[in-house]
C-alpha positions as CSV (number, residue, x, y, z in Angstrom):
1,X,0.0,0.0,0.0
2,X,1.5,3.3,-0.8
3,X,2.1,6.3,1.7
4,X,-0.8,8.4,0.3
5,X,-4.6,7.6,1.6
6,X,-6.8,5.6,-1.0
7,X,-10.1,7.4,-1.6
8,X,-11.7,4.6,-2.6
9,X,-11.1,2.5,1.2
10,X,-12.0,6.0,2.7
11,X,-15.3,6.2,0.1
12,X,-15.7,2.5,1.4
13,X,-15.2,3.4,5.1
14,X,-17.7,3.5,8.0
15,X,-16.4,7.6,7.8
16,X,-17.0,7.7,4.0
17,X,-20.8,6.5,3.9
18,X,-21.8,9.6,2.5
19,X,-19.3,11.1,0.6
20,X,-18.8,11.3,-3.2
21,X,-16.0,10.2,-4.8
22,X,-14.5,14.0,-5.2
23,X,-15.2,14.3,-1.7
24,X,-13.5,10.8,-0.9
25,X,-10.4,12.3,-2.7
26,X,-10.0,15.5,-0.7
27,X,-10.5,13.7,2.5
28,X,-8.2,11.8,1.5
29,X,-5.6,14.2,1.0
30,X,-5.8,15.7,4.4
31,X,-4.9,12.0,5.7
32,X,-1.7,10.2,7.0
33,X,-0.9,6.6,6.2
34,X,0.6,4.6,9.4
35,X,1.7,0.8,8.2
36,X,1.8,-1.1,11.1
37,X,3.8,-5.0,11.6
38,X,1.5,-7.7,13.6
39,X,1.5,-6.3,17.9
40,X,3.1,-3.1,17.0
41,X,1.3,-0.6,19.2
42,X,-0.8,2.3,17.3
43,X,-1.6,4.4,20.4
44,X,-1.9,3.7,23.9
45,X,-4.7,4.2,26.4
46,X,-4.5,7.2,28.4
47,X,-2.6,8.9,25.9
48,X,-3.5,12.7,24.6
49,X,-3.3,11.6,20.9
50,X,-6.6,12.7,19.4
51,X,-6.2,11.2,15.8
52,X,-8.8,10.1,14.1
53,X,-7.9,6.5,13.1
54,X,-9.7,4.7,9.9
55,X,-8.7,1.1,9.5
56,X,-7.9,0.5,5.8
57,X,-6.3,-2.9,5.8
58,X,-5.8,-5.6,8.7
59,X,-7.3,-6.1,12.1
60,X,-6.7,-3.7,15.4
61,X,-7.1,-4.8,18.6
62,X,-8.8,-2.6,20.9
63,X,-8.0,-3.2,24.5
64,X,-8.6,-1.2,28.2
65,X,-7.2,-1.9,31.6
66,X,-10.4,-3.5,34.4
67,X,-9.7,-2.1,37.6
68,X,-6.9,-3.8,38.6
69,X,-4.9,-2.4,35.6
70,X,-4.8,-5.6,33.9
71,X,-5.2,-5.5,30.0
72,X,-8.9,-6.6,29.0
73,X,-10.0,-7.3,25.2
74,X,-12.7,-5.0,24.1
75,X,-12.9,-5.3,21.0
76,X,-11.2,-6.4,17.3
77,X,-11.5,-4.1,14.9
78,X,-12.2,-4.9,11.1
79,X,-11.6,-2.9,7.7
80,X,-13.4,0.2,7.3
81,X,-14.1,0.7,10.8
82,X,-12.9,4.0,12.7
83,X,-11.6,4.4,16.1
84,X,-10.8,7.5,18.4
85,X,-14.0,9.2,18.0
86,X,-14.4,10.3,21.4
87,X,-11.0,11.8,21.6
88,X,-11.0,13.3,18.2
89,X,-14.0,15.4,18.8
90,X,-13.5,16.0,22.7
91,X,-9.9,16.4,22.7
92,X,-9.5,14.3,25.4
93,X,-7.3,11.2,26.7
94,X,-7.6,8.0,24.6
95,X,-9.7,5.6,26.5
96,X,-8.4,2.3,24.7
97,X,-5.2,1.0,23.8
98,X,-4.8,-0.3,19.6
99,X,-2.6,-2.9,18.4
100,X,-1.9,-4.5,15.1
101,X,-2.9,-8.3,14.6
102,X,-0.9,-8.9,11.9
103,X,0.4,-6.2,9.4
104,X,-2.6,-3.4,9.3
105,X,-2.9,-0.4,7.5
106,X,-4.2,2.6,9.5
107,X,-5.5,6.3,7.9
108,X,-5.1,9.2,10.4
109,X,-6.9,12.5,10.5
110,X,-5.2,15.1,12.9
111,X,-7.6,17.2,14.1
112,X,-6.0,20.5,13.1
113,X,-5.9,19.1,9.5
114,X,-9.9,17.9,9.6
115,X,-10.3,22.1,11.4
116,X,-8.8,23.3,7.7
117,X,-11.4,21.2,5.9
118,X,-14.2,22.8,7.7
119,X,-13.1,26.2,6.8
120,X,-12.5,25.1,2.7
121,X,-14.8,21.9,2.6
122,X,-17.6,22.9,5.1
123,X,-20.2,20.0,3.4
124,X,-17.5,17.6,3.6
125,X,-16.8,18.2,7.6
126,X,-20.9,18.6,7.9
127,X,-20.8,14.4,6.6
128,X,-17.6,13.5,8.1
129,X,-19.2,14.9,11.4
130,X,-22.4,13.5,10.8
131,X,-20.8,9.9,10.3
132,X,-18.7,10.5,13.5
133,X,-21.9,10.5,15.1
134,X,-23.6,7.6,13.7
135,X,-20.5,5.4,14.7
136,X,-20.5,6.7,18.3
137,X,-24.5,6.1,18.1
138,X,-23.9,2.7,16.7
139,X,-21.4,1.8,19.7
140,X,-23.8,3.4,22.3
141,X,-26.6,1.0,21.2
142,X,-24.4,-1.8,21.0
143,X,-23.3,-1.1,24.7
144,X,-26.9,-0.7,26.0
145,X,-27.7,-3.7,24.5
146,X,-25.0,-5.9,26.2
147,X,-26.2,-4.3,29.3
148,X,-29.4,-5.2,29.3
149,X,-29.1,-8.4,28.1
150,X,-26.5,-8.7,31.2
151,X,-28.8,-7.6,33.2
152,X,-31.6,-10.0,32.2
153,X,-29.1,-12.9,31.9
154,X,-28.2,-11.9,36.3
155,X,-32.1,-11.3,37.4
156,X,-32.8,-14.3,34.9
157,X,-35.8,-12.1,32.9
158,X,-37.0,-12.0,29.8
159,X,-35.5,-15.4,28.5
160,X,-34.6,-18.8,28.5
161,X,-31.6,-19.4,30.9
């Protein structure tokens, strides 16, 4: 894979859902290319990082220290998929640590180069924004949905146990 982003993988991305393919392309442009070889660490829970990663080939694993400090598994991310919402838009601390499982390909969007597309690109921001928030939606509902079902699995409601 070469060192500039692919607009097509962006296009094809979970931040790309609406854009057009001129659109795909400038976005593109604004992004960096991080190759990564299988465990190398991408960024590091805790960290003040807030890049935007988009996950153009490979598999990331997401992980966050339980209470004890001790290294859970949280999730495994796939192609297309974007991570660091929450820091990206609240500039704040990274909440999970990424690794490469395998060799993985990773797009980055610093926030001060997604601030000089809102200025020249304001429609573009306005759907890279708007797909921002569909992710975080998406992961929200997921997370609700574990709950409860945890919680009906301990009170033994609502299903066969």
């Amino acid at each position: 894979m070469s060192a500039v982003a692919d607009h097509r993988i962006v296009r094809n991305s979970t931040v790309g859902t609406e854009l057009t393919e001129e659109k795909a392309k400038v976005l593109a442009g604004k992004l960096g290319v991080r190759q990564l070889k299988g465990g190398e660490l991408l960024v590091k829970e805790g960290e003040a990082d807030q890049t935007l990663f988009i996950l153009a080939t490979g598999k990331l694993a997401v992980t966050s220290k339980d209470a004890q400090g001790v290294e859970q598994a949280v999730y495994t991310m796939k192609e297309g998929e974007c991570a660091g919402t929450r820091a990206f838009v609240e500039q704040t601390p990274r909440k999970a640590t990424l690794r490469a499982l395998g060799d993985a390909t990773v797009y980055t969007l610093a926030p001060a180069d997604f601030e000089l597309l809102i200025d020249s690109h304001p429609r573009l921001a306005f759907k890279v924004m708007r797909a921002l928030f569909r992710v975080t939606h998406a992961n929200l509902s997921r997370m609700n949905r574990e709950t409860k079902e945890l919680a009906n699995y301990i009170t033994k409601t609502q299903g066969r146990y």
